[in-house]
C-alpha positions in Angstrom: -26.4 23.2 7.7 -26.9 21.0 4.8 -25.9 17.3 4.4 -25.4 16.0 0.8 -25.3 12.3 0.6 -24.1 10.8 -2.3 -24.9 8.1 -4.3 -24.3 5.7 -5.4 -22.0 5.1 -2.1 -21.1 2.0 0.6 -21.0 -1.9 -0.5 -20.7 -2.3 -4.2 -22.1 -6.1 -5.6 -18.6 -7.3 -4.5 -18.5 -6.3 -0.9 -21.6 -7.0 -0.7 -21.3 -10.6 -2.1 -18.3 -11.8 0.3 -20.3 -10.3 3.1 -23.2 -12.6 2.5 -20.7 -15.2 1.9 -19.1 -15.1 5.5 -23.2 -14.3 6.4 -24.1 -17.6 4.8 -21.3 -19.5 6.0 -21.6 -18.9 9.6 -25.2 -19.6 9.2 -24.7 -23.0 7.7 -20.9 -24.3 9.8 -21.1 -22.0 12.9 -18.5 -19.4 14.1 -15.8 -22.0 13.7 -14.5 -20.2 10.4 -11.3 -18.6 9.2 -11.3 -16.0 6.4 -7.7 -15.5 5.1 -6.9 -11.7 5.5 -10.0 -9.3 5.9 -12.7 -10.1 4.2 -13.1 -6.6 3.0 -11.1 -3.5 4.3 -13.5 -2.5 6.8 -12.6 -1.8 10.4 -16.5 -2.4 11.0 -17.1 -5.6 9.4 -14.2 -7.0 10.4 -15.5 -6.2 14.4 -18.4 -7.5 13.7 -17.4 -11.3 12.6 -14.7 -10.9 15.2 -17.5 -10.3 17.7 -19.2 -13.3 16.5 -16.5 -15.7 16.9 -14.6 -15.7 13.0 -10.7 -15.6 12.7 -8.8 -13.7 10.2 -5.5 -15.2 9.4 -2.8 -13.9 7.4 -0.7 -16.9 7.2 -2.0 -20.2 6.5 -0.2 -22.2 8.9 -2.8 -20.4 12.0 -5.9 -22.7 10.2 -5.7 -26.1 11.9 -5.8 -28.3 8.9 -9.1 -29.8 7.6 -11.2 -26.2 8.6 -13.3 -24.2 6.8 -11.3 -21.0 5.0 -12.8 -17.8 3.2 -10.8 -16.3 0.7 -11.4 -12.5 1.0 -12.5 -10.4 -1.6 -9.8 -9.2 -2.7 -8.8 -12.2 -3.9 -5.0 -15.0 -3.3 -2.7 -16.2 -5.3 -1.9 -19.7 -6.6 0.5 -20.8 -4.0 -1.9 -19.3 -1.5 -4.7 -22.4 -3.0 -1.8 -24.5 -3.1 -1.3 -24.3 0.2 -4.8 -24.6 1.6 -5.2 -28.0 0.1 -1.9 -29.1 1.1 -3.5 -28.4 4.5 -7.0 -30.3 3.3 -9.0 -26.9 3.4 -12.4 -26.5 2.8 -12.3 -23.2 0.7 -14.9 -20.9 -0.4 -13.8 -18.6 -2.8 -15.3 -14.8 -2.0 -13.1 -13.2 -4.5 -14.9 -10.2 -6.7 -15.2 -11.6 -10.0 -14.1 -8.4 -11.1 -10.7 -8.7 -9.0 -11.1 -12.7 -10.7 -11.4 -10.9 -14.1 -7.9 -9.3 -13.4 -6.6 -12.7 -12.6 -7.6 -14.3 -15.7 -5.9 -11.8 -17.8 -2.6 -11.9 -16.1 -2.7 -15.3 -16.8 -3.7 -15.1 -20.4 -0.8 -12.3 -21.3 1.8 -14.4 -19.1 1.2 -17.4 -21.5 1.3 -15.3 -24.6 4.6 -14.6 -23.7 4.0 -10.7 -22.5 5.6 -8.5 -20.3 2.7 -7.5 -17.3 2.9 -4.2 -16.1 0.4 -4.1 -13.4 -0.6 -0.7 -12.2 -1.2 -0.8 -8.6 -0.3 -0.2 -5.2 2.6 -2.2 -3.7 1.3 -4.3 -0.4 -2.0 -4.6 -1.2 -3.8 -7.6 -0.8 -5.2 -7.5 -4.7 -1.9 -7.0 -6.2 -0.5 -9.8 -4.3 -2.6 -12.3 -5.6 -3.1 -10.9 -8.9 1.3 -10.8 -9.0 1.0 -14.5 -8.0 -0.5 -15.7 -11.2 2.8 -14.9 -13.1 5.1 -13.4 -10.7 8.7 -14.1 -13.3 6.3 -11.9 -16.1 4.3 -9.0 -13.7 5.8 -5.6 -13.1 4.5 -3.4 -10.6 4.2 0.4 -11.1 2.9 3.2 -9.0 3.0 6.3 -10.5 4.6 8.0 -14.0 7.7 8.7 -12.5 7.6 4.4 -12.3 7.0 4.4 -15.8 10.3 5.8 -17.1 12.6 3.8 -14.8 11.3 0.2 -16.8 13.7 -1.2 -18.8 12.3 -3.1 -21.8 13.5 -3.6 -25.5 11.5 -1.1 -27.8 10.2 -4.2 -29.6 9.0 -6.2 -26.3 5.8 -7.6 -25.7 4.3 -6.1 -23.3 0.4 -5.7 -22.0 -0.9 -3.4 -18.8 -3.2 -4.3 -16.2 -4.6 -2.3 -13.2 -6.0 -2.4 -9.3 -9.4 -2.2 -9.8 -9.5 0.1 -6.6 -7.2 2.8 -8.3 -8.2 6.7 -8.7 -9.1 7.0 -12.0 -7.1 9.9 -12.6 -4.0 9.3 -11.2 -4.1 5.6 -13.2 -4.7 7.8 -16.6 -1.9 9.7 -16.3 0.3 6.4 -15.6 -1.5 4.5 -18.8 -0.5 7.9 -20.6 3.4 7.5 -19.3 3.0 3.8 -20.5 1.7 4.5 -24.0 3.8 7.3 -24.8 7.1 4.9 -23.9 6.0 1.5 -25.2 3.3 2.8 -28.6 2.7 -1.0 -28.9 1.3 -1.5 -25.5 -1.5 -3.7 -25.4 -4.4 -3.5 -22.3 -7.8 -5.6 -22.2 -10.8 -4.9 -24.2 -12.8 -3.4 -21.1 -10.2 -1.4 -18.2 -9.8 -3.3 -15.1 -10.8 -0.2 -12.5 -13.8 -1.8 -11.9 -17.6 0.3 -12.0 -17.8 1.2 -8.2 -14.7 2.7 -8.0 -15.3 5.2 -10.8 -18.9 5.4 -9.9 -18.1 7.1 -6.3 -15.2 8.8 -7.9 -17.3 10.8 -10.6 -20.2 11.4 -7.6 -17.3 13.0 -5.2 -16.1 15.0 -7.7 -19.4 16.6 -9.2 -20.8 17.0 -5.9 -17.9 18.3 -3.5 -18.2 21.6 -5.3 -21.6 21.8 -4.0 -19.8 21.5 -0.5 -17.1 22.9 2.1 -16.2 19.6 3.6 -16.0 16.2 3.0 -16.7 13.2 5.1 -15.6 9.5 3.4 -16.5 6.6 5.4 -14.2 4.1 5.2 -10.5 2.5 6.9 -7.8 3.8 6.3 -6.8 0.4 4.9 -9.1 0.6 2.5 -7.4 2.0 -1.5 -10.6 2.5 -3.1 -12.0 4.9 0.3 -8.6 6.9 0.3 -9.1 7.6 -3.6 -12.0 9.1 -2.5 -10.6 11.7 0.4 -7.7 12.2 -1.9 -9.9 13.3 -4.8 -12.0 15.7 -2.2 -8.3 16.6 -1.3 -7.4 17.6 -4.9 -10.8 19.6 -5.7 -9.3 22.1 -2.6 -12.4 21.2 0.3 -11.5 19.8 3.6 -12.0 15.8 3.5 -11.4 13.1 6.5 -11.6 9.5 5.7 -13.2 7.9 8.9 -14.5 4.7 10.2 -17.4 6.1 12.3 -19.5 8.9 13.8 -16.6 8.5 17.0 -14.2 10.1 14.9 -15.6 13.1 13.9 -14.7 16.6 15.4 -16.5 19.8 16.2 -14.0 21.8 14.8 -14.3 20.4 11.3 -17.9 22.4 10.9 -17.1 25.8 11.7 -18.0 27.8 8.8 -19.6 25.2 7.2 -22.7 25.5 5.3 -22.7 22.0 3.3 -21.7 19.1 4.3 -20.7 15.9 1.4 -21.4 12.7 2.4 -19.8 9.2 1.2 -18.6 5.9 2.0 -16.0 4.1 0.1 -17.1 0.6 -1.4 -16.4 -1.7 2.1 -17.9 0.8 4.3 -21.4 -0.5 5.4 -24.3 1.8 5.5 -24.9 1.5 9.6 -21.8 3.6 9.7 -23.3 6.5 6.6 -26.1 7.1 8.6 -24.7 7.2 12.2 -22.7 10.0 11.1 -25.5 11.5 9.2 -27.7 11.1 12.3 -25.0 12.9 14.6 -25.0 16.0 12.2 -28.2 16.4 12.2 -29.0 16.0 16.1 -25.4 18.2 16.6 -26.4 20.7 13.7 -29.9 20.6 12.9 -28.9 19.8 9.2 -31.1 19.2 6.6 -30.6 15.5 4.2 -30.6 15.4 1.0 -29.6 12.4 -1.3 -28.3 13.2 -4.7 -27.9 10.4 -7.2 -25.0 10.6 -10.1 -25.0 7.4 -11.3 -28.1 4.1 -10.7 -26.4 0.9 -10.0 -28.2 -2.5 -10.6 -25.2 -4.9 -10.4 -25.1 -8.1 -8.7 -23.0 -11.3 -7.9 -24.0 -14.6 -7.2 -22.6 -16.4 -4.3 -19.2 -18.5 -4.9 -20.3 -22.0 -6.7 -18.6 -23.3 -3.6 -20.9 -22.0 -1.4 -23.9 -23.0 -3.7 -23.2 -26.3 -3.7 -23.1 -26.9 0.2 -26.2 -24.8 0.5 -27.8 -27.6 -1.9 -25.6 -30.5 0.3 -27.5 -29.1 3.2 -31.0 -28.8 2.1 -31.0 -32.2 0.6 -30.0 -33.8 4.1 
């Protein structure tokens, strides 16, 4: 048996940021922290923090007031901040700048007096906050079939914005829908579906022809992780979307030659190479990593953050 591991896969430069983030904080305050939500969709990471004594909320009112509060990655709304310093928070703000990026322009075509049609998936944290910076001028749509059922003058203003966890293919066919019914349609300069998304995208579907089955860690939480087991789904190979080398099953390899490899963008690497280790102790399969795409991206930590790192060393 051969395992192909693909790259680039795991913790893209947001992940990986709000990780060192809650890393950082704990260092510097303790275990006494609350992060609001997950601070990525990981079943993994979340464990972990849990383990080491963090709380994840999902409603303000559970942080006693005056406590330390993470926003996750995927980033809040307004009234979400407005609450947390009505409750004298100390916030440190782990959103992906990419997911920030969203933010800004929902803002900026809500005050030009445009109609928002945010492409996304209802219930997910990202589109909650991103809806929250102009909720009376963001629509939500899904799919296509979303597309024809909006009702807006054919001279309205109106502007699109995406999830930047979204399949890439499945969002092109809904821009498509939206050009053809609104031609005057306006979208930012540079699409929202940010690089790591498409970059594991384009290596899952170049490299699960070279394979019979797919493995994607990630939970099943996670958008950007299912886009990837859906996208093995739609090339026709056999693909589970797991959190761990636990999960998998002995009857998922017979008749298997080739085995693909990835993680979606939350999933850390401890978990890749558990299951790759398993395969090859089950199997006696042979590794090899196959890059599509190099990726050299990186954020700095929130300013927040920075500046009680600088607070602390100057004590």
């Amino acid at each position: 048996m051969k395992v192909i591991l693909a790259n680039p896969r795991g913790f893209c430069a947001g992940v990986n940021m709000a990780i060192k983030c809650l890393e950082e904080a704990v260092r510097m305050f303790g275990s006494n922290i609350y992060v609001y939500h997950e601070i990525v969709h990981n079943r993994y990471v979340v464990d972990r923090f849990t383990q080491e004594g963090v709380t994840f909320v999902d409603e303000l009112e559970d942080v006693p007031e005056g406590s330390i509060l993470l926003f996750s990655a995927h980033g809040v709304s307004p009234a979400v901040r407005a609450i947390a310093r009505e409750r004298n928070l100390q916030t440190i703000d782990a959103t992906c700048p990419l997911v920030t990026k969203v933010h800004l322009e929902a803002i900026k075509y809500s005050r030009a007096g445009y109609n928002i049609i945010l492409i996304g998936h209802e219930g997910h944290d990202e589109v909650i906050g991103t809806m929250g910076e102009a909720p009376e001028s963001i629509t939500l749509v899904e799919t296509a079939e979303d597309v024809q059922k909006l009702e807006f003058p054919a001279d309205a203003k109106i502007a699109f914005l995406t999830q930047t966890t979204l399949s890439v293919q499945e969002a092109s066919q809904v821009i498509a829908a939206l050009r053809e019914r609104f031609p005057q349609i306006e979208s930012p300069p540079k699409e929202d579906i940010c690089y790591a998304t498409t970059n594991r995208q384009e290596a899952v579907s170049i490299l699960s022809q070279e394979a019979e089955l797919v493995l994607v860690l990630g939970s099943q939480n996670s958008s950007n992780s299912k886009r990837l087991q859906e996208l093995a789904n739609d090339n026709a190979k056999r693909s589970f979307l797991i959190d761990g080398a636990h999960e998998i099953r002995a009857e998922w390899f017979e008749g298997v030659e080739t085995v693909l490899i990835t993680a979606g963008a939350s999933a850390p690497e401890v978990v890749v190479q558990e299951c790759v280790d398993y395969i090859v102790r089950e199997y006696g399969a042979e590794v090899a990593q196959r890059t599509i795409q190099e990726e050299n991206v990186k954020f700095p930590l929130p300013k927040e953050l920075r500046r009680l790192q600088t607070a602390s060393q100057q004590q």
